[in-house]
mmJSON file of the N, C-alpha and C atoms, coordinates in Angstrom:
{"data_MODEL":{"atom_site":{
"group_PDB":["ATOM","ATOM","ATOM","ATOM","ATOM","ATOM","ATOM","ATOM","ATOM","ATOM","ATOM","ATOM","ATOM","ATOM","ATOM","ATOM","ATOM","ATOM","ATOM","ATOM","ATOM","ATOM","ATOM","ATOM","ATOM","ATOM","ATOM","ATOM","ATOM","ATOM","ATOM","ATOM","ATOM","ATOM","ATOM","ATOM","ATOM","ATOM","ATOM","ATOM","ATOM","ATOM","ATOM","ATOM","ATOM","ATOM","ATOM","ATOM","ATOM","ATOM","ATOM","ATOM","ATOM","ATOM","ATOM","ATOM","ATOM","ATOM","ATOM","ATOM","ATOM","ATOM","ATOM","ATOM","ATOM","ATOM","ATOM","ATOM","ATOM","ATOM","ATOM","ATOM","ATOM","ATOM","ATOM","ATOM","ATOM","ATOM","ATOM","ATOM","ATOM","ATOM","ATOM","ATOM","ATOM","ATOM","ATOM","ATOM","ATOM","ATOM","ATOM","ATOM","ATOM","ATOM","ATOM","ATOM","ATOM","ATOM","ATOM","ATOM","ATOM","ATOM","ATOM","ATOM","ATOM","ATOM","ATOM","ATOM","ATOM","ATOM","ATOM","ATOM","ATOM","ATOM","ATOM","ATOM","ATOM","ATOM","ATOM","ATOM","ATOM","ATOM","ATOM","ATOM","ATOM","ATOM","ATOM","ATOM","ATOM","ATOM","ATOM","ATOM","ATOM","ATOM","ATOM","ATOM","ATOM","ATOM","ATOM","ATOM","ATOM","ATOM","ATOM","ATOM","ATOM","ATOM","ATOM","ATOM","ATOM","ATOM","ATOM","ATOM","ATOM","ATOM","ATOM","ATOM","ATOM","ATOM","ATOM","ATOM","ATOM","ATOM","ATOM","ATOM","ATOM","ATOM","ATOM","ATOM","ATOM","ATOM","ATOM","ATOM","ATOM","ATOM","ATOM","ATOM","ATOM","ATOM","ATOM","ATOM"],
"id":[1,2,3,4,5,6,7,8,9,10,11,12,13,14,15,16,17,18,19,20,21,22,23,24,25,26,27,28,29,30,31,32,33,34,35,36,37,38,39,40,41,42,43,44,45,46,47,48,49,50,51,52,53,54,55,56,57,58,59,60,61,62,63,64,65,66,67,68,69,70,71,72,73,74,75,76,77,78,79,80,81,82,83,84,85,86,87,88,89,90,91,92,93,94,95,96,97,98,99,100,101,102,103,104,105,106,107,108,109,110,111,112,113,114,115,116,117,118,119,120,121,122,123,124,125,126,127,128,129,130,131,132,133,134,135,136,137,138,139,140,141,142,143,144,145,146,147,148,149,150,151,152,153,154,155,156,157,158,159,160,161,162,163,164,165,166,167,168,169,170,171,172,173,174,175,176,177,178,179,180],
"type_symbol":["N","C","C","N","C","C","N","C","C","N","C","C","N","C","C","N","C","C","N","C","C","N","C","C","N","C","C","N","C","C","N","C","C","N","C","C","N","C","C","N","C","C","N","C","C","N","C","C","N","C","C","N","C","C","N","C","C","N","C","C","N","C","C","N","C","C","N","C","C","N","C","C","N","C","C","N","C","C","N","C","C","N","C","C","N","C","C","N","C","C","N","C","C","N","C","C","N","C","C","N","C","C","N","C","C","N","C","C","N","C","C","N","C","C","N","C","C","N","C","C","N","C","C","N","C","C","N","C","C","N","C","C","N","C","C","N","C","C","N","C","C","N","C","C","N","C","C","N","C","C","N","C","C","N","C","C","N","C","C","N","C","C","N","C","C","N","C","C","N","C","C","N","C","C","N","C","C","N","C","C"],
"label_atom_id":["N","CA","C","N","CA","C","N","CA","C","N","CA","C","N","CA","C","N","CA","C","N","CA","C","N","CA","C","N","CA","C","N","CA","C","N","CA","C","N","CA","C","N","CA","C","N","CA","C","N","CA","C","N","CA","C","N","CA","C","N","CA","C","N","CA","C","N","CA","C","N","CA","C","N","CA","C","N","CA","C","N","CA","C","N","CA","C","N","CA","C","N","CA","C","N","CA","C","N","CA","C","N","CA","C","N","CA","C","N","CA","C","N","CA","C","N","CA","C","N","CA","C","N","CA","C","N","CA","C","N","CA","C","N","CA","C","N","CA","C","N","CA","C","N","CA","C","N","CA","C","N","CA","C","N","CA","C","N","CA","C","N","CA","C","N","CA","C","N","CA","C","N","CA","C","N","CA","C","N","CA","C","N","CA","C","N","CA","C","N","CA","C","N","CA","C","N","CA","C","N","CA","C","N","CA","C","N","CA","C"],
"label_alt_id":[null,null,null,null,null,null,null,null,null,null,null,null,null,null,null,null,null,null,null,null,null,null,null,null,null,null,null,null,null,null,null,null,null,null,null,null,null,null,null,null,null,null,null,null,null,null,null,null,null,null,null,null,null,null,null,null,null,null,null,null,null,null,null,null,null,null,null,null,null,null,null,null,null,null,null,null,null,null,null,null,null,null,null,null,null,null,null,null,null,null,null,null,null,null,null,null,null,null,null,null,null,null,null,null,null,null,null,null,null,null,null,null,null,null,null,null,null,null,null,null,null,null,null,null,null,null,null,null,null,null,null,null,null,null,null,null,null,null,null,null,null,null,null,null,null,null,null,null,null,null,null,null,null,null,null,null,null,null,null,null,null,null,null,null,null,null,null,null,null,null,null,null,null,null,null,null,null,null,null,null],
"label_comp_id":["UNK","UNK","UNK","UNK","UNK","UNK","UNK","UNK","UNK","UNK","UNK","UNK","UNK","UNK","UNK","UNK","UNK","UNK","UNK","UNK","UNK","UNK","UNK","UNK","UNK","UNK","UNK","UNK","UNK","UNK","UNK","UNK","UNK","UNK","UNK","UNK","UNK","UNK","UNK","UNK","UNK","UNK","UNK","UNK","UNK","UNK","UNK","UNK","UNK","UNK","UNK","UNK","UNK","UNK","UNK","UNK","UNK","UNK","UNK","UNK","UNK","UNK","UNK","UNK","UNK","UNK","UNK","UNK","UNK","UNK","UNK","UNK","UNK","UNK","UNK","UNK","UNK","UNK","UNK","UNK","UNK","UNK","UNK","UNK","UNK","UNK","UNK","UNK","UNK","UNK","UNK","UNK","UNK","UNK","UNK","UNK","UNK","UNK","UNK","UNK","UNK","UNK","UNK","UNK","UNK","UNK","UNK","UNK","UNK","UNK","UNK","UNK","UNK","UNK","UNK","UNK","UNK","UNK","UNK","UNK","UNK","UNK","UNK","UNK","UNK","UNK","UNK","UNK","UNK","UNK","UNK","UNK","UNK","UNK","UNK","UNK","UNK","UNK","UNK","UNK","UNK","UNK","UNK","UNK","UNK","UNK","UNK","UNK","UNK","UNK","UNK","UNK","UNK","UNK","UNK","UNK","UNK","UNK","UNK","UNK","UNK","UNK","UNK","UNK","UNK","UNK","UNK","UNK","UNK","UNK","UNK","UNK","UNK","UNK","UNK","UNK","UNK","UNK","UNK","UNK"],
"label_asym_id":["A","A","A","A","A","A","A","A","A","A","A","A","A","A","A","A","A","A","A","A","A","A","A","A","A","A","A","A","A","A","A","A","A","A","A","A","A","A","A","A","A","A","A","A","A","A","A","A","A","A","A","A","A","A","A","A","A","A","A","A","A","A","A","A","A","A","A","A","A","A","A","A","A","A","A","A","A","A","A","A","A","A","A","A","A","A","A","A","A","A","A","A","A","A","A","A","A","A","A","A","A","A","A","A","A","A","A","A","A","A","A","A","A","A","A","A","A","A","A","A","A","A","A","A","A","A","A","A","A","A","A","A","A","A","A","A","A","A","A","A","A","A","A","A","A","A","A","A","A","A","A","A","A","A","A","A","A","A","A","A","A","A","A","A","A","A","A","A","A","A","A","A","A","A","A","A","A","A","A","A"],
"label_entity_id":["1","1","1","1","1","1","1","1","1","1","1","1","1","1","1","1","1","1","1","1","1","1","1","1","1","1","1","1","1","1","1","1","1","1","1","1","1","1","1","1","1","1","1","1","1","1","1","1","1","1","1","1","1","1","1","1","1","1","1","1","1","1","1","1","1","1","1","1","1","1","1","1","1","1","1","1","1","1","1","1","1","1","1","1","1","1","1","1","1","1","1","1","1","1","1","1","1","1","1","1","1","1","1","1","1","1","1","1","1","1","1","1","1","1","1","1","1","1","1","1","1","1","1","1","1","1","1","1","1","1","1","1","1","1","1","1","1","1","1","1","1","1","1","1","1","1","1","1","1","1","1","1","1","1","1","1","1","1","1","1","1","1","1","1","1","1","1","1","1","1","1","1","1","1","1","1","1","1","1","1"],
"label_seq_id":[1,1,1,2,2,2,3,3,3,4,4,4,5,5,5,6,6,6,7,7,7,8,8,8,9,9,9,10,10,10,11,11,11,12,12,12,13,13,13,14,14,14,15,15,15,16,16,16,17,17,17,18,18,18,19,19,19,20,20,20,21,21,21,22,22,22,23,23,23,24,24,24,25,25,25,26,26,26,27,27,27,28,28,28,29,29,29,30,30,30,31,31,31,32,32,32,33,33,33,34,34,34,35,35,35,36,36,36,37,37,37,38,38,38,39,39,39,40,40,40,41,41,41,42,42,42,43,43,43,44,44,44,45,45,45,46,46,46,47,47,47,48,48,48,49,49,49,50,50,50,51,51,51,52,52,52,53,53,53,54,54,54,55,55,55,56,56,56,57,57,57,58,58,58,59,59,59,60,60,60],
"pdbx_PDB_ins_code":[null,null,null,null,null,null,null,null,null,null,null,null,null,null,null,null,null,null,null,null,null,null,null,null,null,null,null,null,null,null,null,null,null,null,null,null,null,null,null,null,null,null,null,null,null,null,null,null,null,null,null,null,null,null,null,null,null,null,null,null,null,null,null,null,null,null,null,null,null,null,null,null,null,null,null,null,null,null,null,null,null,null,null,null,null,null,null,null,null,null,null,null,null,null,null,null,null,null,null,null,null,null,null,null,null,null,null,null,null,null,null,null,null,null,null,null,null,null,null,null,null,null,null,null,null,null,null,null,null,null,null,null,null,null,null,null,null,null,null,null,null,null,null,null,null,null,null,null,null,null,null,null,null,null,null,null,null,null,null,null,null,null,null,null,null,null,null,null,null,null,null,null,null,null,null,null,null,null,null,null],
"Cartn_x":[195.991,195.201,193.773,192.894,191.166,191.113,190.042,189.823,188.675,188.832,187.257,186.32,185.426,183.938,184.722,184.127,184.299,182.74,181.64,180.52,179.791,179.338,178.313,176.871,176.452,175.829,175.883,176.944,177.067,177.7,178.157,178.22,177.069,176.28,174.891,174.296,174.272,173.156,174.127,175.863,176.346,176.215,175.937,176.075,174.253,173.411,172.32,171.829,172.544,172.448,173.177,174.303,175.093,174.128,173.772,172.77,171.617,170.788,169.837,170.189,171.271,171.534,172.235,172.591,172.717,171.17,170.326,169.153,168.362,168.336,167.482,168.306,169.305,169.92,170.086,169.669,169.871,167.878,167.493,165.687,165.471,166.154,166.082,166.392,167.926,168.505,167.144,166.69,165.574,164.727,163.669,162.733,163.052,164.347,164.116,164.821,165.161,166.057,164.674,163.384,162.114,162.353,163.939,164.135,163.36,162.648,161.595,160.48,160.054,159.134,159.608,161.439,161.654,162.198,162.689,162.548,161.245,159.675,159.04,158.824,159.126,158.46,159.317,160.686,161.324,160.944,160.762,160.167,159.065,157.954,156.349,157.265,157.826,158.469,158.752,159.862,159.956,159.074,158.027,156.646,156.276,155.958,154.872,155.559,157.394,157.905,157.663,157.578,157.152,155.781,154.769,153.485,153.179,153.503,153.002,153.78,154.42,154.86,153.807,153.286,152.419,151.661,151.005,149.738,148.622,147.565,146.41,145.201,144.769,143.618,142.283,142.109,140.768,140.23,139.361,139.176,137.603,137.478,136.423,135.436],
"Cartn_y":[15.352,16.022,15.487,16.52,16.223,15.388,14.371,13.744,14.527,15.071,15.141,14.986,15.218,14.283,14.295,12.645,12.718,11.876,11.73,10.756,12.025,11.209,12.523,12.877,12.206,12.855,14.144,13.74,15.202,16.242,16.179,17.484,17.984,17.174,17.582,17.923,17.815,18.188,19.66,20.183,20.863,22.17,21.29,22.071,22.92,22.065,22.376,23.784,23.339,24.353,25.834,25.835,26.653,27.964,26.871,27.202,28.238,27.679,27.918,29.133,29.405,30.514,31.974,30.855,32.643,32.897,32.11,32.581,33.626,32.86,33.595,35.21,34.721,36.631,37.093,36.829,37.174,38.122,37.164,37.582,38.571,38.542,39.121,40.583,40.903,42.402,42.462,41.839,42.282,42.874,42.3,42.366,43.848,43.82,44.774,46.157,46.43,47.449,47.238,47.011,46.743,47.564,46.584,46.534,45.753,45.162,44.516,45.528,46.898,48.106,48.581,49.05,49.86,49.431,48.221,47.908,47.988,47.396,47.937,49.3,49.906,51.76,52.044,51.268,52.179,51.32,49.919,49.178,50.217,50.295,50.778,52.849,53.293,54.586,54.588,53.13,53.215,52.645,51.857,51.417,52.467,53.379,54.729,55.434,56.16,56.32,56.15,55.174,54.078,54.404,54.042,54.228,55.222,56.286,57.798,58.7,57.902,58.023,58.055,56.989,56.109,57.471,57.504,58.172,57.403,58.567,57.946,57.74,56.69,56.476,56.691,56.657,56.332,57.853,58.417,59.672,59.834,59.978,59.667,61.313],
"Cartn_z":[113.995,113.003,113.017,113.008,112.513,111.454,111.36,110.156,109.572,108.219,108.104,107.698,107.373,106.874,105.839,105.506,103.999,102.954,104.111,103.975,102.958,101.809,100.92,101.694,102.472,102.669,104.194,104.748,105.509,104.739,103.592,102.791,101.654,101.449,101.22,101.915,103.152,104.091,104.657,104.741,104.534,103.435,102.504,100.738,101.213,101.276,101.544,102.837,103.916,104.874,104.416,103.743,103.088,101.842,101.197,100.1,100.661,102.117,102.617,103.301,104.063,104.416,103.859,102.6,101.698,100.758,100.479,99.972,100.869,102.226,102.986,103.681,103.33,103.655,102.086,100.969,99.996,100.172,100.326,100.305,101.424,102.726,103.6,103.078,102.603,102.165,100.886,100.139,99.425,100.176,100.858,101.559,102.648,103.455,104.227,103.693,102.111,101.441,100.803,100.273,99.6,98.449,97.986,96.579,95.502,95.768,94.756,94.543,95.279,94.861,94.224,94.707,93.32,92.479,92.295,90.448,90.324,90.686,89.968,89.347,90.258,89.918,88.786,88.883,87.759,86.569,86.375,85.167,85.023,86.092,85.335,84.892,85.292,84.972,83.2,82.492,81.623,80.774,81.123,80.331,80.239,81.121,81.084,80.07,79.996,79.092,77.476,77.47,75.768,75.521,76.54,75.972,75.445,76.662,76.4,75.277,74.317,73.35,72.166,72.314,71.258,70.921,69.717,69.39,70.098,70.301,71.175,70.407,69.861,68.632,69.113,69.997,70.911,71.185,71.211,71.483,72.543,73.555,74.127,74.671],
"occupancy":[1.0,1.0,1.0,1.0,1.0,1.0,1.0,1.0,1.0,1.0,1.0,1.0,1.0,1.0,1.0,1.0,1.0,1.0,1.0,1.0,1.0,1.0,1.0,1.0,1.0,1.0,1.0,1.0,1.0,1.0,1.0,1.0,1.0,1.0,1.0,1.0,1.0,1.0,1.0,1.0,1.0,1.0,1.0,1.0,1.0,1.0,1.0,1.0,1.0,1.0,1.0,1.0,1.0,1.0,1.0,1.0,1.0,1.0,1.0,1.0,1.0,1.0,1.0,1.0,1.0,1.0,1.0,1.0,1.0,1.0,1.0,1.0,1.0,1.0,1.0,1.0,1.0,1.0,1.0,1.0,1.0,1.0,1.0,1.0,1.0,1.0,1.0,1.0,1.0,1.0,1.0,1.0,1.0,1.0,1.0,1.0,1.0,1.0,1.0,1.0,1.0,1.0,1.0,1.0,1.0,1.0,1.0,1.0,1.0,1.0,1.0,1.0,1.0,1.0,1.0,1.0,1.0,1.0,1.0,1.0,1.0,1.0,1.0,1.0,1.0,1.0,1.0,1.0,1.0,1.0,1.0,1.0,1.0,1.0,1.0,1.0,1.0,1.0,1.0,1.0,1.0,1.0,1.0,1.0,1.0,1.0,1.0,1.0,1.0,1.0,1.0,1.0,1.0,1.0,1.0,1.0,1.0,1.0,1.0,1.0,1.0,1.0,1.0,1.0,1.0,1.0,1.0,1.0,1.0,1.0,1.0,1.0,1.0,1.0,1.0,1.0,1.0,1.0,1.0,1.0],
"B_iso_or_equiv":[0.0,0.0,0.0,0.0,0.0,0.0,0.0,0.0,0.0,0.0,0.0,0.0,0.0,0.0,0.0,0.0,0.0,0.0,0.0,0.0,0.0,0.0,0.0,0.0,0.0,0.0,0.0,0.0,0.0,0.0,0.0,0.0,0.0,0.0,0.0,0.0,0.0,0.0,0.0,0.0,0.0,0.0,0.0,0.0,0.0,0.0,0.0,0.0,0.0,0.0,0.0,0.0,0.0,0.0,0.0,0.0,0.0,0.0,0.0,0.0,0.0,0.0,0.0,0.0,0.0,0.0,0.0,0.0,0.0,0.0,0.0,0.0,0.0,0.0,0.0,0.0,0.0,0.0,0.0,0.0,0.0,0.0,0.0,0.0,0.0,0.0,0.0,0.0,0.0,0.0,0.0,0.0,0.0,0.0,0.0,0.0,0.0,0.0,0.0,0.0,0.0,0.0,0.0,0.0,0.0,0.0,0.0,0.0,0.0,0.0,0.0,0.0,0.0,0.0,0.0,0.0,0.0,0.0,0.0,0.0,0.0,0.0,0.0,0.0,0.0,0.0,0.0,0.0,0.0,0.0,0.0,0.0,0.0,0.0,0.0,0.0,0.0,0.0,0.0,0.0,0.0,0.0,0.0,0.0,0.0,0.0,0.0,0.0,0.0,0.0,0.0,0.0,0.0,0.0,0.0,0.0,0.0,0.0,0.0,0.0,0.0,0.0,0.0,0.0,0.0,0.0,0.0,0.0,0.0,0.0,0.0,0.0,0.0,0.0,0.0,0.0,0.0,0.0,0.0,0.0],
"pdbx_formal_charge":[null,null,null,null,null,null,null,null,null,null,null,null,null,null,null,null,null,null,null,null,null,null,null,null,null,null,null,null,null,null,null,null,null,null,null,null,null,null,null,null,null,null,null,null,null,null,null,null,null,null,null,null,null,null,null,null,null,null,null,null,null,null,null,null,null,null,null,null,null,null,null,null,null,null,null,null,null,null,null,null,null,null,null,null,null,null,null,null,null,null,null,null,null,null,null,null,null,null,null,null,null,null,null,null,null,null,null,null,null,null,null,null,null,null,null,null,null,null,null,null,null,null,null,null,null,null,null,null,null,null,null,null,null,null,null,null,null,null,null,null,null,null,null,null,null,null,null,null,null,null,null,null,null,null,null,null,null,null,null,null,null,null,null,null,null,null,null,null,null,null,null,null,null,null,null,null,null,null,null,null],
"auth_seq_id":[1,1,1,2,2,2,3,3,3,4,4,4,5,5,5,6,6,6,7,7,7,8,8,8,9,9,9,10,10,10,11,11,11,12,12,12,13,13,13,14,14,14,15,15,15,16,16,16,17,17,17,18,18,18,19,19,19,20,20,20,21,21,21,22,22,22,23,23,23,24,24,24,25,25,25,26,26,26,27,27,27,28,28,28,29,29,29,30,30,30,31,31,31,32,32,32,33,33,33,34,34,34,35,35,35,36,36,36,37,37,37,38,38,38,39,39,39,40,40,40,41,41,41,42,42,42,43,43,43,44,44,44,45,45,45,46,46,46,47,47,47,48,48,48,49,49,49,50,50,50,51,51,51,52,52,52,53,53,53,54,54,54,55,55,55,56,56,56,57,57,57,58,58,58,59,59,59,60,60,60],
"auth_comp_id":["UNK","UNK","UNK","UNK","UNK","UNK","UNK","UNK","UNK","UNK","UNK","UNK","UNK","UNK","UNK","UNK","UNK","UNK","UNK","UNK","UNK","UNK","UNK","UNK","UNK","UNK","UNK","UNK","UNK","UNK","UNK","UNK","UNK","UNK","UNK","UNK","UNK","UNK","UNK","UNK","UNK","UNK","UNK","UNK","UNK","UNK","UNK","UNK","UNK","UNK","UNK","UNK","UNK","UNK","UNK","UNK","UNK","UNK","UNK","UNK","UNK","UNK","UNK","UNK","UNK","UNK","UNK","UNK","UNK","UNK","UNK","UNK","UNK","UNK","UNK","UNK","UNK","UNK","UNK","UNK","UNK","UNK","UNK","UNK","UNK","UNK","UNK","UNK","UNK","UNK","UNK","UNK","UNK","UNK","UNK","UNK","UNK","UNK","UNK","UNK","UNK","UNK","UNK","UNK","UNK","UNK","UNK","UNK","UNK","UNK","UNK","UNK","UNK","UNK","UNK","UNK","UNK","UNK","UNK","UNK","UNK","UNK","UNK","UNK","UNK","UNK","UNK","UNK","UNK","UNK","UNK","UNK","UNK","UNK","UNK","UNK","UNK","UNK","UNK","UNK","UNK","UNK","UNK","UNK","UNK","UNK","UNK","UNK","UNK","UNK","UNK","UNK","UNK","UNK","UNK","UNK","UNK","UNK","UNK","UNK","UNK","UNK","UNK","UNK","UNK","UNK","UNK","UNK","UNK","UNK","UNK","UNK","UNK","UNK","UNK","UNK","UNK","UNK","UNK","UNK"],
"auth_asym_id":["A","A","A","A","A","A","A","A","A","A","A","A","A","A","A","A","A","A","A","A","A","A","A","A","A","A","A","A","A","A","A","A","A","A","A","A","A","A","A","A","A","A","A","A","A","A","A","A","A","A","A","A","A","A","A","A","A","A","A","A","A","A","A","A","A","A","A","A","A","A","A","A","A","A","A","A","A","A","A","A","A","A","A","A","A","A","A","A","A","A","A","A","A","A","A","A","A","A","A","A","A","A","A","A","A","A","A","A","A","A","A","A","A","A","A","A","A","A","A","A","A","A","A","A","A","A","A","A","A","A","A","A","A","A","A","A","A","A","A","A","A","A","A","A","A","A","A","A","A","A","A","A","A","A","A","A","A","A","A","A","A","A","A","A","A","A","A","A","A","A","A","A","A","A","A","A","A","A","A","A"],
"auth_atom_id":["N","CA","C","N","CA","C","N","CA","C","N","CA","C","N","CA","C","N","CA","C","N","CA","C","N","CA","C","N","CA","C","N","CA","C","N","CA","C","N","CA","C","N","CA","C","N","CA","C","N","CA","C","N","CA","C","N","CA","C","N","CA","C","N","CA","C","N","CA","C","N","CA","C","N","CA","C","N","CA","C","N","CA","C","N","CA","C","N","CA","C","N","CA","C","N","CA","C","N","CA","C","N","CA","C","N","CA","C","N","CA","C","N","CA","C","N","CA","C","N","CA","C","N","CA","C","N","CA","C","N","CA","C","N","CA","C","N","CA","C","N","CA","C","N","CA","C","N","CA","C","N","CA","C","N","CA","C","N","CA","C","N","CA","C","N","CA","C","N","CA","C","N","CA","C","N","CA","C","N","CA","C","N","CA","C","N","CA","C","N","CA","C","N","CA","C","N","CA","C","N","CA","C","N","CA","C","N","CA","C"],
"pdbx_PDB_model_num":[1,1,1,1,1,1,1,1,1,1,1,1,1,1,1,1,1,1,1,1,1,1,1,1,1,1,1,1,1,1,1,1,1,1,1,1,1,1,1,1,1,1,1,1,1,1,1,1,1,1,1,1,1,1,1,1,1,1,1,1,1,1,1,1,1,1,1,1,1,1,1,1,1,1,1,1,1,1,1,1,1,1,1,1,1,1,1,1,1,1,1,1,1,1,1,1,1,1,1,1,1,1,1,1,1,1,1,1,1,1,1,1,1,1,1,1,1,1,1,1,1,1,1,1,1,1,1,1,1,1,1,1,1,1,1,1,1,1,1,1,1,1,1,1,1,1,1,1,1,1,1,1,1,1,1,1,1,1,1,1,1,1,1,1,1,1,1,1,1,1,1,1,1,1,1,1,1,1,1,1]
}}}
């Protein structure tokens, strides 16, 4: 039978590499699905919603 690590720091430096490679495919499916545009559009969609509600005081 394998022995296996049991030293903390090769499972930190494990835990760490682990960590690192689901962020960067987490940012990646962001970045290349350029799901961070459309939550904006649909946030500024329901701001525009709300505002253009408001009465408009200003009359120019």
């Amino acid at each position: 039978m394998a022995k296996k690590h049991t030293n903390p720091v090769v499972k930190f430096v494990g835990t760490t590499i682990k960590v690192g490679c689901i962020a960067t495919g987490a940012l990646f499916t962001v970045y290349f699905l350029n799901l961070d545009q459309k939550l904006l559009a649909w946030s500024y969609a329901r701001v525009n919603e709300i505002f253009d509600r408001k009465p408009v005081d200003i009359k120019f």
